[in-house]
C-alpha positions in Angstrom: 2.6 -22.4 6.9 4.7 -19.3 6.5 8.7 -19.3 5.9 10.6 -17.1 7.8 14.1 -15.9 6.1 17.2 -14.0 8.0 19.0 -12.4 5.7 22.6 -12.4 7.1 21.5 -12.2 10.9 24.8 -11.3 13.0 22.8 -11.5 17.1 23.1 -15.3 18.2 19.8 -14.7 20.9 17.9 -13.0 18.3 18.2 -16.1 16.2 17.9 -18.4 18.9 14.6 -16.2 20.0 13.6 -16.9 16.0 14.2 -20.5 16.4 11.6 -20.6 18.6 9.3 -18.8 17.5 9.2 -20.9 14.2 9.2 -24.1 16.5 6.1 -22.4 18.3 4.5 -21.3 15.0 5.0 -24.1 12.6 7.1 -21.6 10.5 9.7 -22.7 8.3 12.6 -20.8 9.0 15.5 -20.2 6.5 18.8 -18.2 7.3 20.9 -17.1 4.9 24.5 -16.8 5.2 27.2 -15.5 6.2 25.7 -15.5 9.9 27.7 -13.3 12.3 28.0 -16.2 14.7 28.8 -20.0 14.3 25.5 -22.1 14.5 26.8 -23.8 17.5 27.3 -20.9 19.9 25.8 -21.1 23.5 24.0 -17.9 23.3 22.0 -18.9 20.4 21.5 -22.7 22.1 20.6 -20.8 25.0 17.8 -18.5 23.8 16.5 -21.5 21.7 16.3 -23.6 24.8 15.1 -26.8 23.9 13.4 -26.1 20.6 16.1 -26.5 17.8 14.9 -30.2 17.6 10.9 -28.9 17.1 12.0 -25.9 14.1 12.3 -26.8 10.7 15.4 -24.6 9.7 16.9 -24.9 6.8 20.6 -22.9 5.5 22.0 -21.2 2.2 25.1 -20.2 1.2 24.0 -16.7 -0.3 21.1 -14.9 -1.4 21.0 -16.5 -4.6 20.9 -19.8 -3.4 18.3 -19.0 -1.3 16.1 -17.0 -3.9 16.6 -20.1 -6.6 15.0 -22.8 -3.6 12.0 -20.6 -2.9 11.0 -19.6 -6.8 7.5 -20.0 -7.3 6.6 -18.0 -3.7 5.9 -14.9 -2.6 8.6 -13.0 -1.0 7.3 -10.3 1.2 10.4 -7.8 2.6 10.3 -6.6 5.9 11.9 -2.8 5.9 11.8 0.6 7.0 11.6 1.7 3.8 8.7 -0.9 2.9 5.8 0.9 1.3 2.5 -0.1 3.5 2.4 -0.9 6.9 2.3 -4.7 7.5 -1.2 -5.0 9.0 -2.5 -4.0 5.6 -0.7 -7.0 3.6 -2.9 -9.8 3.1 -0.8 -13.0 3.8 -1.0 -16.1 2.1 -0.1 -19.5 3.6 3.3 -20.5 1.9 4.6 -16.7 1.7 8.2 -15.9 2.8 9.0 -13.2 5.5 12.2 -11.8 4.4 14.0 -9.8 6.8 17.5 -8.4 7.0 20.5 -8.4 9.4 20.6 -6.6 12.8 22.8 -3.9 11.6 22.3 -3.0 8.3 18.2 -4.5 7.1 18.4 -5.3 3.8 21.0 -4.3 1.2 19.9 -2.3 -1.7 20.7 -5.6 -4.2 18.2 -8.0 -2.1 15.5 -5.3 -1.5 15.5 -4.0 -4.9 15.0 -7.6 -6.6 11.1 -7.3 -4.0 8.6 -5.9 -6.1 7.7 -2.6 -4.1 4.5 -3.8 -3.4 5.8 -6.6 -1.3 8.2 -4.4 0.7 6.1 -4.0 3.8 6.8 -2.0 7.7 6.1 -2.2 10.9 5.0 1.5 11.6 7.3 3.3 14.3 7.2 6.7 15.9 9.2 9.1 13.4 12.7 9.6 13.8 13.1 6.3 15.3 15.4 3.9 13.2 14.3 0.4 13.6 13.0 -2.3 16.5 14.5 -5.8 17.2 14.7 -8.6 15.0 13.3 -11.0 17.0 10.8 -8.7 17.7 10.0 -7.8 14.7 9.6 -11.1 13.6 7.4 -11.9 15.7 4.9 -9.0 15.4 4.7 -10.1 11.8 4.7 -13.9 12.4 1.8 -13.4 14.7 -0.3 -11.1 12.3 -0.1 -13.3 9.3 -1.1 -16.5 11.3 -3.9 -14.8 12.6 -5.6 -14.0 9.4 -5.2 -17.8 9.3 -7.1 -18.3 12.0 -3.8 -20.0 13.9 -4.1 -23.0 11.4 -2.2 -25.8 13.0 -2.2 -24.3 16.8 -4.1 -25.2 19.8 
């Protein structure tokens, strides 16, 4: 199944949102630190409801860390300034949806390591800056599982 990754997310029901998602989708999910919230807070408990238990989540220090456990897959960067829309990707079973923090996406020195082919957006009306992470994540989530034929779901 896919892997989810946060870069840095600072919105503790975002993440709790994410957490279920994954639990709901079979995703891995991965955050990378620093978060802008502890792990235990009651808003991200809250949003993620009873699921922490189902989601396979896994924590990194830094970028690096996390870049060094997933070599060998296919990281696929979700930003406004990715070059096709993501519809158009063609996702593979074991690729990693990397998406960055609530206030600032992705930094220039994560993005630019993403092979601009692999930068991919979710198209928006122009002049508009950018849509929720949760959100987000789950438009893409959903697309890539479907042209899986929701392997593993009911």
């Amino acid at each position: 199944m896919f892997h989810i990754a946060l870069f840095e997310p600072r919105i503790a029901p975002n993440t709790g949102n994410i957490i279920r998602l994954a639990a709901n989708t079979g995703c891995r999910l991965h955050i990378i630190e620093p978060m802008g919230f502890d792990f235990e807070e009651k808003k991200l408990r809250r949003a993620g409801l009873d699921y922490h238990d189902l989601a396979n989540v896994s924590r990194y220090t830094d970028y690096q860390t996390f870049a060094a456990a997933m070599a060998g897959k296919r990281i696929l960067a979700l930003t406004t300034k990715g070059s096709q829309p993501y519809q158009q990707q063609q996702f593979r079973a074991d690729d990693i949806l990397l998406f960055g923090s609530e206030t600032s996406g992705l930094p220039d020195s994560v993005r630019d390591t993403i092979p601009a082919g692999q930068r991919i957006r979710v198209p928006m009306q122009p002049g508009a800056r950018s849509l929720n992470l949760a959100n987000t994540v789950a438009i893409v989530c959903y697309e890539a599982w479907r042209q899986h034929d929701f392997a593993g779901g009911i």
